[in-house]
N, CA, C and O atoms as a Maestro MAE file, in Angstrom:
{
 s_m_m2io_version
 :::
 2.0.0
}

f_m_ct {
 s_m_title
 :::
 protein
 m_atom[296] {
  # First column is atom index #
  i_m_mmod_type
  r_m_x_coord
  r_m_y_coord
  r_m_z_coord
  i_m_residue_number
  s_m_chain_name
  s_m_pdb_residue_name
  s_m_pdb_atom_name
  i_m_atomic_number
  :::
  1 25 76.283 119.337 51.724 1 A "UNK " " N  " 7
  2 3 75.807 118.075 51.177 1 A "UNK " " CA " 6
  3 2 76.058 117.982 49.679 1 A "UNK " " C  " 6
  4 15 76.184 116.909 49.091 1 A "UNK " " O  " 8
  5 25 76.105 118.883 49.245 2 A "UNK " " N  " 7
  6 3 76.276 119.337 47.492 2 A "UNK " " CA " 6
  7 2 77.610 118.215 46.928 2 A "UNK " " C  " 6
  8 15 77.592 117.448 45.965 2 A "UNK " " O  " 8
  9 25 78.741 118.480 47.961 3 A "UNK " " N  " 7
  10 3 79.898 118.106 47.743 3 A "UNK " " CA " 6
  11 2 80.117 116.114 47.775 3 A "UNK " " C  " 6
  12 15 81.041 115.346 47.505 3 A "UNK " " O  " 8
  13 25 78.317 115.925 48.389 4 A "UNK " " N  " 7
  14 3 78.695 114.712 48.301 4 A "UNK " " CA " 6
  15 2 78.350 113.618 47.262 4 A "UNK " " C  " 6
  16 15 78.818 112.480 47.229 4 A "UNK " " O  " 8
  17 25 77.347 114.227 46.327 5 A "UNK " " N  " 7
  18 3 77.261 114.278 44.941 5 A "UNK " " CA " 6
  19 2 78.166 114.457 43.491 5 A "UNK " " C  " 6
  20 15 77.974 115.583 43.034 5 A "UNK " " O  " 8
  21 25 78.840 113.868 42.885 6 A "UNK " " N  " 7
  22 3 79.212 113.692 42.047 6 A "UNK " " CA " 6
  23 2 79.556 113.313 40.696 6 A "UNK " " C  " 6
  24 15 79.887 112.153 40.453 6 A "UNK " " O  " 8
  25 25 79.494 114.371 39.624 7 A "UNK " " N  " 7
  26 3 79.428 113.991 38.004 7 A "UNK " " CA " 6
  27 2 80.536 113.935 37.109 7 A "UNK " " C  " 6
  28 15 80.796 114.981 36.514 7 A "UNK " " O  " 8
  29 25 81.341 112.794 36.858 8 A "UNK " " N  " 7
  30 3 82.557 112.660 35.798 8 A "UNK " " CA " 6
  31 2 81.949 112.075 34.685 8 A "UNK " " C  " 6
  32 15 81.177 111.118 34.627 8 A "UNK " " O  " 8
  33 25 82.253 112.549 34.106 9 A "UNK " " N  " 7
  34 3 81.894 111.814 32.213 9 A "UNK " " CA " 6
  35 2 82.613 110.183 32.598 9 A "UNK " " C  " 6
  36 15 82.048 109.123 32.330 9 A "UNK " " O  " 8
  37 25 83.674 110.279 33.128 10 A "UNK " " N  " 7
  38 3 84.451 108.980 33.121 10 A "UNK " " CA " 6
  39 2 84.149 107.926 34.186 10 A "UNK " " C  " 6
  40 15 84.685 106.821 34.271 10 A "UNK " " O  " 8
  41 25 83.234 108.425 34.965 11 A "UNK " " N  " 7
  42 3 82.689 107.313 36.156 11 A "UNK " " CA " 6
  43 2 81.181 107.393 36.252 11 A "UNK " " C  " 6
  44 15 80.454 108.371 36.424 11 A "UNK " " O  " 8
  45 25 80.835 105.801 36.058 12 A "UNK " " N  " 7
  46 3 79.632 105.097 35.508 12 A "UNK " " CA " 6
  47 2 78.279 105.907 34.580 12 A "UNK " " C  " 6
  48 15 77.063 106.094 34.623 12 A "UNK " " O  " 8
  49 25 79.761 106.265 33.582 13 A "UNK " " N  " 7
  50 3 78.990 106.900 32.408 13 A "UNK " " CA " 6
  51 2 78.206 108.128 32.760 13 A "UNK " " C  " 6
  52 15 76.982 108.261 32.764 13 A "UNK " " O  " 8
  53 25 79.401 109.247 33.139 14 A "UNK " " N  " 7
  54 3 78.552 110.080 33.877 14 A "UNK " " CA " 6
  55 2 77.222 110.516 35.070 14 A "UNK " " C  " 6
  56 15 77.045 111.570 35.680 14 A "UNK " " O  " 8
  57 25 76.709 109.682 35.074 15 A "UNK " " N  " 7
  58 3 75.833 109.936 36.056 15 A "UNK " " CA " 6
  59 2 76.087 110.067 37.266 15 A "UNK " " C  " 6
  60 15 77.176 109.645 37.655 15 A "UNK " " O  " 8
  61 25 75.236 110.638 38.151 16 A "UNK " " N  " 7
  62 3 75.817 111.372 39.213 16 A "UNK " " CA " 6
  63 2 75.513 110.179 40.039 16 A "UNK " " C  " 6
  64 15 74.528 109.441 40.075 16 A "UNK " " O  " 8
  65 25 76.992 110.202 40.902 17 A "UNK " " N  " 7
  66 3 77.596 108.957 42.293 17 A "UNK " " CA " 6
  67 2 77.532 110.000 43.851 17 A "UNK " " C  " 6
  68 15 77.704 111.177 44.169 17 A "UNK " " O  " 8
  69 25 77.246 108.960 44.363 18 A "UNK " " N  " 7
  70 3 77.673 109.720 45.744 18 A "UNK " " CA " 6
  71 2 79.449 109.588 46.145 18 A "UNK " " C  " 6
  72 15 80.036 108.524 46.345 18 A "UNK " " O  " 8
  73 25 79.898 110.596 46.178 19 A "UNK " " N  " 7
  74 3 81.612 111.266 46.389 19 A "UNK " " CA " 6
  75 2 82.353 110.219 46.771 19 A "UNK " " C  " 6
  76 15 82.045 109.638 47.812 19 A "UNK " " O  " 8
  77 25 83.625 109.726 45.891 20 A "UNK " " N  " 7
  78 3 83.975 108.155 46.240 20 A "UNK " " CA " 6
  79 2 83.804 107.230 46.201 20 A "UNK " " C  " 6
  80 15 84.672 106.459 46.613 20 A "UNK " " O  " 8
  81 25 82.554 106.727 45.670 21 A "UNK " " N  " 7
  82 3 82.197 105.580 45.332 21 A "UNK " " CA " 6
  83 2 81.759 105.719 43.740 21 A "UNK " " C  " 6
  84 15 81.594 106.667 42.971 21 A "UNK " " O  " 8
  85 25 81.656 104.269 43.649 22 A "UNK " " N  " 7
  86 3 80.684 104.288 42.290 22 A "UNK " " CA " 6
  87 2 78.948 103.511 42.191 22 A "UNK " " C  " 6
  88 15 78.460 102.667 41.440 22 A "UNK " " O  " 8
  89 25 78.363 104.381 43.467 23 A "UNK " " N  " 7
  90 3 77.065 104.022 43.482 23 A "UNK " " CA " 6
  91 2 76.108 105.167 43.354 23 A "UNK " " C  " 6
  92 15 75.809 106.054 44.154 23 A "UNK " " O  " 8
  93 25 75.686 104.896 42.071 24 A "UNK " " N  " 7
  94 3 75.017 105.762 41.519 24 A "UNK " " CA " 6
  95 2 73.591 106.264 42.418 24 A "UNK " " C  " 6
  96 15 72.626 105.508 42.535 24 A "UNK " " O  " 8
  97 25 73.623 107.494 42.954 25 A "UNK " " N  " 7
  98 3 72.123 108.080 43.321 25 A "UNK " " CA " 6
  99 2 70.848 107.317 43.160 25 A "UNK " " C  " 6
  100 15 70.064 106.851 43.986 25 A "UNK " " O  " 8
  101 25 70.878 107.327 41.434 26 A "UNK " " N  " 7
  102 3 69.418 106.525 40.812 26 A "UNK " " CA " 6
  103 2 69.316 105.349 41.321 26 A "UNK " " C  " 6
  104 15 68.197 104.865 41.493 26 A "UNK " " O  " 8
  105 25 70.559 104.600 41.689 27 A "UNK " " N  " 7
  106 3 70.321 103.123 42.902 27 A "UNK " " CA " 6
  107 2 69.606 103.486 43.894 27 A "UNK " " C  " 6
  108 15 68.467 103.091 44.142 27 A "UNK " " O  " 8
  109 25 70.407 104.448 44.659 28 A "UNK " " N  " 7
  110 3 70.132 104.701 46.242 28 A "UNK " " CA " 6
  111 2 68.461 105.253 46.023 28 A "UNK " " C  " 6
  112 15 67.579 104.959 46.830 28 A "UNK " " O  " 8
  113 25 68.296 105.830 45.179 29 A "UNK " " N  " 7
  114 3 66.342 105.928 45.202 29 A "UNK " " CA " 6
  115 2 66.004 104.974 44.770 29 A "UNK " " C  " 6
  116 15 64.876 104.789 45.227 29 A "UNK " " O  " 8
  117 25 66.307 104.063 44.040 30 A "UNK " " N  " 7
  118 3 65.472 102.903 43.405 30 A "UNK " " CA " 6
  119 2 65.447 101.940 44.923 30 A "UNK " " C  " 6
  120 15 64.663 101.025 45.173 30 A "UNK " " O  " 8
  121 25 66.347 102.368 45.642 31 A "UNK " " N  " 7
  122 3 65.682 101.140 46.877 31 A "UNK " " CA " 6
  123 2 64.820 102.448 47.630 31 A "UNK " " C  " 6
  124 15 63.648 102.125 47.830 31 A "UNK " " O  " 8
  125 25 64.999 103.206 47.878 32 A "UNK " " N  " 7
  126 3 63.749 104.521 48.477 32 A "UNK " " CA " 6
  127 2 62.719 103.989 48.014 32 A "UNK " " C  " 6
  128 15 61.910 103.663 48.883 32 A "UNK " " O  " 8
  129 25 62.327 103.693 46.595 33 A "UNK " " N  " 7
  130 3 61.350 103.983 46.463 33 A "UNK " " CA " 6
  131 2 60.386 102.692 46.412 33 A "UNK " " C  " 6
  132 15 59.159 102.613 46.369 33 A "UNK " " O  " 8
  133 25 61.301 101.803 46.432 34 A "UNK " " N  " 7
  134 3 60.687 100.088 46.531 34 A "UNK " " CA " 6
  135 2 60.600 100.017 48.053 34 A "UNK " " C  " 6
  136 15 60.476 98.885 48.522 34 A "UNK " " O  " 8
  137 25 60.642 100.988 48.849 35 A "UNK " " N  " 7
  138 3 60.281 101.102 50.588 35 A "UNK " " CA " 6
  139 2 61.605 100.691 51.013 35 A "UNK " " C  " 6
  140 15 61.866 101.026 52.169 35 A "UNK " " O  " 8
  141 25 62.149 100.310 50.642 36 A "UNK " " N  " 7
  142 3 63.286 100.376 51.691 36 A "UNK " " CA " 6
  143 2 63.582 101.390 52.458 36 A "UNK " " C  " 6
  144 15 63.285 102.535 52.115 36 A "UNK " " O  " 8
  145 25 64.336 101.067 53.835 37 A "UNK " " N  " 7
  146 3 64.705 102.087 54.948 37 A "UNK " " CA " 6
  147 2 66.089 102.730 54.705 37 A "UNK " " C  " 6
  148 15 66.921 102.129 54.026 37 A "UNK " " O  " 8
  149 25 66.307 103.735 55.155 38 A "UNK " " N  " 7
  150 3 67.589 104.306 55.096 38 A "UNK " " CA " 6
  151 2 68.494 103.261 55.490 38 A "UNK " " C  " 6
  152 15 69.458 102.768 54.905 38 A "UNK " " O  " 8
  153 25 67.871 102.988 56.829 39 A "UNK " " N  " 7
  154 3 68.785 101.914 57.069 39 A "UNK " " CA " 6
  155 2 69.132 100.027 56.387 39 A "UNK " " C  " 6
  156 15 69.930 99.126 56.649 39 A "UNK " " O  " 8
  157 25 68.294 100.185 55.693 40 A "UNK " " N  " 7
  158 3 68.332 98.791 55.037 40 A "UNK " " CA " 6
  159 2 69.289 99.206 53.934 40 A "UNK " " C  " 6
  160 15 70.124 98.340 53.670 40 A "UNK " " O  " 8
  161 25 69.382 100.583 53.068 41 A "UNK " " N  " 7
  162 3 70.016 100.711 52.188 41 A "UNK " " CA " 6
  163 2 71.490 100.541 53.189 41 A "UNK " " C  " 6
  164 15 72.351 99.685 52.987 41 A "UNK " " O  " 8
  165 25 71.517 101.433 54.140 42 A "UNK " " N  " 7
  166 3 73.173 101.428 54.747 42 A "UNK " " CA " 6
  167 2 73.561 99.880 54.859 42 A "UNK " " C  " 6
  168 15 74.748 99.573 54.755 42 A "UNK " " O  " 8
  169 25 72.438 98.748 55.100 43 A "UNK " " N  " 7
  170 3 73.090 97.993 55.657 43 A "UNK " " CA " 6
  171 2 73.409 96.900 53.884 43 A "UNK " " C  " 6
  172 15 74.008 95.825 53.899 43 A "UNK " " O  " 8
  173 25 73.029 97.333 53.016 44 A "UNK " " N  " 7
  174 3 73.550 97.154 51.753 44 A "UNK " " CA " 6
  175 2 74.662 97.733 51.046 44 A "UNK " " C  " 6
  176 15 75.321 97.378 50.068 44 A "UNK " " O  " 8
  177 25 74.684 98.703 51.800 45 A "UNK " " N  " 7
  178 3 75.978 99.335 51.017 45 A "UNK " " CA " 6
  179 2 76.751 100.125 52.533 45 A "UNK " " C  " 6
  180 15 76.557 101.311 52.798 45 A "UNK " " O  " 8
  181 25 77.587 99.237 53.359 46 A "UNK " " N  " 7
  182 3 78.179 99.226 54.355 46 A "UNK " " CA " 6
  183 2 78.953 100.796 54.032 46 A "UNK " " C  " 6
  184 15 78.872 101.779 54.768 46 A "UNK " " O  " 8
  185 25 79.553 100.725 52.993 47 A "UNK " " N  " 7
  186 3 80.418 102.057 52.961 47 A "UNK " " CA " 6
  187 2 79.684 103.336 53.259 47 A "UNK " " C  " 6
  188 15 80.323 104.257 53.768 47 A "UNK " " O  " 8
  189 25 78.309 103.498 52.973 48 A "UNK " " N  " 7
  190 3 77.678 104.848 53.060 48 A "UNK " " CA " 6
  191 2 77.435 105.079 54.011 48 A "UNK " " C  " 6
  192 15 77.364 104.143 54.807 48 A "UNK " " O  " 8
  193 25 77.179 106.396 54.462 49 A "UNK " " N  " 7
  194 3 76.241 106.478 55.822 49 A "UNK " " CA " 6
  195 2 74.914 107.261 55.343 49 A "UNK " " C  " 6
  196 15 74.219 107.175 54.331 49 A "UNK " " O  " 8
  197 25 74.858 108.085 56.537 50 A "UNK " " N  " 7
  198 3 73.330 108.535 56.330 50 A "UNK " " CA " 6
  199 2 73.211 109.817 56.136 50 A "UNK " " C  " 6
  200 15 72.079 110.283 56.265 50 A "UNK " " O  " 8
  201 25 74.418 110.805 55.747 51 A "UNK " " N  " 7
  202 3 74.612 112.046 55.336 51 A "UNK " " CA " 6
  203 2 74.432 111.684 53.584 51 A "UNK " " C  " 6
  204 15 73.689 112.397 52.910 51 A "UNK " " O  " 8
  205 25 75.082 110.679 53.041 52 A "UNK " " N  " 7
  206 3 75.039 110.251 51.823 52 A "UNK " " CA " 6
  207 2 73.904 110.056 51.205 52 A "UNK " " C  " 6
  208 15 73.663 110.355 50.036 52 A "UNK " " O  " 8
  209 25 73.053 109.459 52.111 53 A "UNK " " N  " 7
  210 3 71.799 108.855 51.784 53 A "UNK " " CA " 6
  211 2 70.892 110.328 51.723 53 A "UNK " " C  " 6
  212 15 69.889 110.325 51.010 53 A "UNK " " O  " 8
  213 25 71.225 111.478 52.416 54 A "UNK " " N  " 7
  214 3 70.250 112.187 52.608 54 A "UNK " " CA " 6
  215 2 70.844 112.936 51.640 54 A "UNK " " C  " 6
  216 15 70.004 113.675 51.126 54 A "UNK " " O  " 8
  217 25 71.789 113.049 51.228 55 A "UNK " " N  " 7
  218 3 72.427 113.712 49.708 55 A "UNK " " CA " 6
  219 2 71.553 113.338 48.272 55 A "UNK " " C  " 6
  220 15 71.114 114.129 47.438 55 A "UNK " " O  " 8
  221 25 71.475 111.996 48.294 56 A "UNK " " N  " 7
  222 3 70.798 111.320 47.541 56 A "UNK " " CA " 6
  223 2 69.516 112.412 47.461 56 A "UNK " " C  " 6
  224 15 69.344 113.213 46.542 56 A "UNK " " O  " 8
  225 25 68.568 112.233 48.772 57 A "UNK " " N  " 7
  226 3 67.294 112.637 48.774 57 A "UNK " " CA " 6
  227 2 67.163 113.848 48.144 57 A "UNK " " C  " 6
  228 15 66.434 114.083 47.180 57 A "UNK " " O  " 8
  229 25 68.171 114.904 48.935 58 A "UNK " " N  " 7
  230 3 68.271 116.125 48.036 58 A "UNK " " CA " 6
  231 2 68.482 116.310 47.133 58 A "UNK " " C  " 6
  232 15 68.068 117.363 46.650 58 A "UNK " " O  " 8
  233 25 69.323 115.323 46.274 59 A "UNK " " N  " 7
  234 3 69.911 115.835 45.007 59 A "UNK " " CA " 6
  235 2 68.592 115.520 43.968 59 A "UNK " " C  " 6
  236 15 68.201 116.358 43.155 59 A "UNK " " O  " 8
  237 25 68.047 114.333 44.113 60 A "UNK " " N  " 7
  238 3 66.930 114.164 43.707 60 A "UNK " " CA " 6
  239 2 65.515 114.901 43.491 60 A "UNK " " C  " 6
  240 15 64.830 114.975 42.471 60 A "UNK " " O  " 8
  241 25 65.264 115.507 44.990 61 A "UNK " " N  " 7
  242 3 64.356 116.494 44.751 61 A "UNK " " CA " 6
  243 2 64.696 117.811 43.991 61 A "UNK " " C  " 6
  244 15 63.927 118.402 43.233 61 A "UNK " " O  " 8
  245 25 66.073 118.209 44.340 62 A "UNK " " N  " 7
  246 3 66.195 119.469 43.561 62 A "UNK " " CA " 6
  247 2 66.493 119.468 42.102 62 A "UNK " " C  " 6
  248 15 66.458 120.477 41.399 62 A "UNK " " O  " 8
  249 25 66.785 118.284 41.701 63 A "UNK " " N  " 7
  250 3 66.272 117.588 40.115 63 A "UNK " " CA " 6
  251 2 64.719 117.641 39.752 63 A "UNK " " C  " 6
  252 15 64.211 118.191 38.774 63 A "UNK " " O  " 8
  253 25 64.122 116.974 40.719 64 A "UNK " " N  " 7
  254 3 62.880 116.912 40.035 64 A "UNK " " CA " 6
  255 2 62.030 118.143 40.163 64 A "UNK " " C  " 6
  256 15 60.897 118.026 39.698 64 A "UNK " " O  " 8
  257 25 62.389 119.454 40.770 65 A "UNK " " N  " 7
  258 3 62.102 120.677 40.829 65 A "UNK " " CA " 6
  259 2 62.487 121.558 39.648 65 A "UNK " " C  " 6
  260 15 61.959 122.626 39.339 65 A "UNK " " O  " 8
  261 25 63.504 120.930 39.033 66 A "UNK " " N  " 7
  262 3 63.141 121.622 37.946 66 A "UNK " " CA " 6
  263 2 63.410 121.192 36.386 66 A "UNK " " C  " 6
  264 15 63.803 121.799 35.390 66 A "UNK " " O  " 8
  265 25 63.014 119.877 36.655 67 A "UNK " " N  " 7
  266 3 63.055 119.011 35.720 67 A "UNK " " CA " 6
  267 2 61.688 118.420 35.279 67 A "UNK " " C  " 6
  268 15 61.633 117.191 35.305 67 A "UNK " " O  " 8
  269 25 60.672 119.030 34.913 68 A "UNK " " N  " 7
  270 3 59.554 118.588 34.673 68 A "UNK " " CA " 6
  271 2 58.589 119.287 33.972 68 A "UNK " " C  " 6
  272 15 58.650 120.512 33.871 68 A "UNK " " O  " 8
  273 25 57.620 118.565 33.431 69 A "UNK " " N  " 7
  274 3 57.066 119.682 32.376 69 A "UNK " " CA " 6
  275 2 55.030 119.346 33.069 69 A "UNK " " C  " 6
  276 15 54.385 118.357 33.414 69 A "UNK " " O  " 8
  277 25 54.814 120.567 32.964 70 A "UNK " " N  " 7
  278 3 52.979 120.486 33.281 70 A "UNK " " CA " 6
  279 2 52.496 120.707 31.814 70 A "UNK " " C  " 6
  280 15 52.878 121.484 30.939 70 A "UNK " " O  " 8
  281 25 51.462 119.695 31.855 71 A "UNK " " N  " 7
  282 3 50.498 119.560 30.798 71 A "UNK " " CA " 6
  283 2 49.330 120.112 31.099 71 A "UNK " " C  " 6
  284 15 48.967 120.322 32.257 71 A "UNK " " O  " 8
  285 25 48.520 120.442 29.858 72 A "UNK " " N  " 7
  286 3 47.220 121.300 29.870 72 A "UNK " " CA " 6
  287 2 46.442 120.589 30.256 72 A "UNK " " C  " 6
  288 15 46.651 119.482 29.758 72 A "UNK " " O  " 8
  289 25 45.679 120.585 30.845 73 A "UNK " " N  " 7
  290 3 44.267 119.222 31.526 73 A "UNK " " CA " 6
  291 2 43.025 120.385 29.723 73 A "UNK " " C  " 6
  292 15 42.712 121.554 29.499 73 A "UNK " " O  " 8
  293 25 42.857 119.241 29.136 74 A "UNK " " N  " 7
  294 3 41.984 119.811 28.280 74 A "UNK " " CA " 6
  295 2 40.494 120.062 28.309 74 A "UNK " " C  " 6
  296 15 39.943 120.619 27.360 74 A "UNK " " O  " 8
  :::
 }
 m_bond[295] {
  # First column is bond index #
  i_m_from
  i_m_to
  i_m_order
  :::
  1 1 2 1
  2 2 3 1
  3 3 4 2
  4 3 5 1
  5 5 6 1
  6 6 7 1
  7 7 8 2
  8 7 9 1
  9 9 10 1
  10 10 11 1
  11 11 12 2
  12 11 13 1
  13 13 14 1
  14 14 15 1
  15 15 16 2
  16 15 17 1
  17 17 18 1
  18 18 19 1
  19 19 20 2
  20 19 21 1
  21 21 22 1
  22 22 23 1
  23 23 24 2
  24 23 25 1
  25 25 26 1
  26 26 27 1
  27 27 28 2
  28 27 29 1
  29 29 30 1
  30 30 31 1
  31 31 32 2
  32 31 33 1
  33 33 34 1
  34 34 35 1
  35 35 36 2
  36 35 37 1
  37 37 38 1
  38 38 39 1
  39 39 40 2
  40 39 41 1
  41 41 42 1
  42 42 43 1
  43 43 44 2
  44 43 45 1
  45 45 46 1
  46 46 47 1
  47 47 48 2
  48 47 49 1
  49 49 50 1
  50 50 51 1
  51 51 52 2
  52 51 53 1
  53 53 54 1
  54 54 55 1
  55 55 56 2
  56 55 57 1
  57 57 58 1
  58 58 59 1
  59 59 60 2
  60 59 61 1
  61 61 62 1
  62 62 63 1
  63 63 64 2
  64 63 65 1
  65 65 66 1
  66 66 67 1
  67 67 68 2
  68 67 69 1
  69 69 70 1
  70 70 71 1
  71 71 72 2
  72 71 73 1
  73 73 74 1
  74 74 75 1
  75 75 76 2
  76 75 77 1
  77 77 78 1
  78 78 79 1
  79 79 80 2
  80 79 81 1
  81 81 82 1
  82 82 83 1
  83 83 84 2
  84 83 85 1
  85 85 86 1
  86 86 87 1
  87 87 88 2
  88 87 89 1
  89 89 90 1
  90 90 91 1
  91 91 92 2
  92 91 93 1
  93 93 94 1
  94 94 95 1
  95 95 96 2
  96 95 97 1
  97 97 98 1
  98 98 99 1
  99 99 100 2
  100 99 101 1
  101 101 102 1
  102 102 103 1
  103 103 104 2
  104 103 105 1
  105 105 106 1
  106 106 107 1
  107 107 108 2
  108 107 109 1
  109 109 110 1
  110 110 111 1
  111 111 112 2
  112 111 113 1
  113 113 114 1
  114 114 115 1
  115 115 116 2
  116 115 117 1
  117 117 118 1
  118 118 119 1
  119 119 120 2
  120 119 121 1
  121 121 122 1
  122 122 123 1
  123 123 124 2
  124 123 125 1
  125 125 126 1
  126 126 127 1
  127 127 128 2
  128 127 129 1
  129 129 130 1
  130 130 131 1
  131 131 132 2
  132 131 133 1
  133 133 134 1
  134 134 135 1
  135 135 136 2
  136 135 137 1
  137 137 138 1
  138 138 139 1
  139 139 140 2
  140 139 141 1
  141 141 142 1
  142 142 143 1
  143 143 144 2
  144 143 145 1
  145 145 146 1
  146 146 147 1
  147 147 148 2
  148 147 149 1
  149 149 150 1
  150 150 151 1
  151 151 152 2
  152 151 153 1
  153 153 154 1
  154 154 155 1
  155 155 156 2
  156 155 157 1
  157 157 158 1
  158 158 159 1
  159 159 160 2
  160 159 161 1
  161 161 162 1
  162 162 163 1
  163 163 164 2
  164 163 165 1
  165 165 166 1
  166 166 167 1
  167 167 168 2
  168 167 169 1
  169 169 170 1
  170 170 171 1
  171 171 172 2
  172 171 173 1
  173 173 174 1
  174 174 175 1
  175 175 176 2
  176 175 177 1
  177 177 178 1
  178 178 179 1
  179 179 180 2
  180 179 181 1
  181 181 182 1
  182 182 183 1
  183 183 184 2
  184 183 185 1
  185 185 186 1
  186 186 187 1
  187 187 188 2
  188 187 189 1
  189 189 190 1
  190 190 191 1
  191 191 192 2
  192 191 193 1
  193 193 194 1
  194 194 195 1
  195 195 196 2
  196 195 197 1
  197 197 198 1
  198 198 199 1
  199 199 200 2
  200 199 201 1
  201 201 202 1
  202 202 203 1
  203 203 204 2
  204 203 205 1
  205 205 206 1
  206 206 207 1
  207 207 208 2
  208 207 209 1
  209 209 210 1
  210 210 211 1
  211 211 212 2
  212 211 213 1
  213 213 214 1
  214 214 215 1
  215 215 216 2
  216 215 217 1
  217 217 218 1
  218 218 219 1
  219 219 220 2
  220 219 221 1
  221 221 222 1
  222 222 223 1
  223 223 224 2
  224 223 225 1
  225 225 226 1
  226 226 227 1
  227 227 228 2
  228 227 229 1
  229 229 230 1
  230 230 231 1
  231 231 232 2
  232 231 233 1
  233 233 234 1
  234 234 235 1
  235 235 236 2
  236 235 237 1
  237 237 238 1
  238 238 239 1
  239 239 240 2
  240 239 241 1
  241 241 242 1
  242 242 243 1
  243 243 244 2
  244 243 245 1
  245 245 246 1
  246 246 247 1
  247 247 248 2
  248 247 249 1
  249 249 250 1
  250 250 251 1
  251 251 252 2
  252 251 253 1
  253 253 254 1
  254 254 255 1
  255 255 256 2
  256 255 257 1
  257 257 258 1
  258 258 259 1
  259 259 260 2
  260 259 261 1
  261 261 262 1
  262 262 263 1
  263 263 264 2
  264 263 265 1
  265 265 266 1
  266 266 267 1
  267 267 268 2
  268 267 269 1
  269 269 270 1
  270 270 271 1
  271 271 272 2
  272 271 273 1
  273 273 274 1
  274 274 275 1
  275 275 276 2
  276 275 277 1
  277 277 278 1
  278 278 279 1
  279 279 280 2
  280 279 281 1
  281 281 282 1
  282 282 283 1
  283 283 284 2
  284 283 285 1
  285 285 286 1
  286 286 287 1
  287 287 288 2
  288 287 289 1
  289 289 290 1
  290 290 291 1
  291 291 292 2
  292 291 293 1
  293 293 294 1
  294 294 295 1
  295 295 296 2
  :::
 }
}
């Protein structure tokens, strides 16, 4: 799934696309997270399927695993 993730400095300003296209991840969660269905995203973006979409999911969580900082509760 790794492979279906992708980062060029030269395509949409670096940020990471799913492989072949130029639709950026941070899209494909921004409809995740406004509830959309896997399948409502596929049926928005006809080209993807649902290996892509679940690329997305992963690439995301294993970002936010270690991308985050804990604060002291005072």
């Amino acid at each position: 799934m790794e492979s279906r993730i992708q980062i060029y400095p030269d395509v949409c300003n670096g940020r990471p696309v799913i492989a072949g296209t130029r639709i950026p991840v941070q899209t494909v969660m921004e409809f995740l997270g406004a509830g959309d269905s896997i399948e409502e995203v596929l049926e928005e973006y006809p080209s993807l399927n649902r290996e892509d979409i679940y690329a997305c999911m992963q690439f995301a969580a294993r970002l936010m695993a270690n991308h985050y900082e804990v604060r002291k509760i005072a």
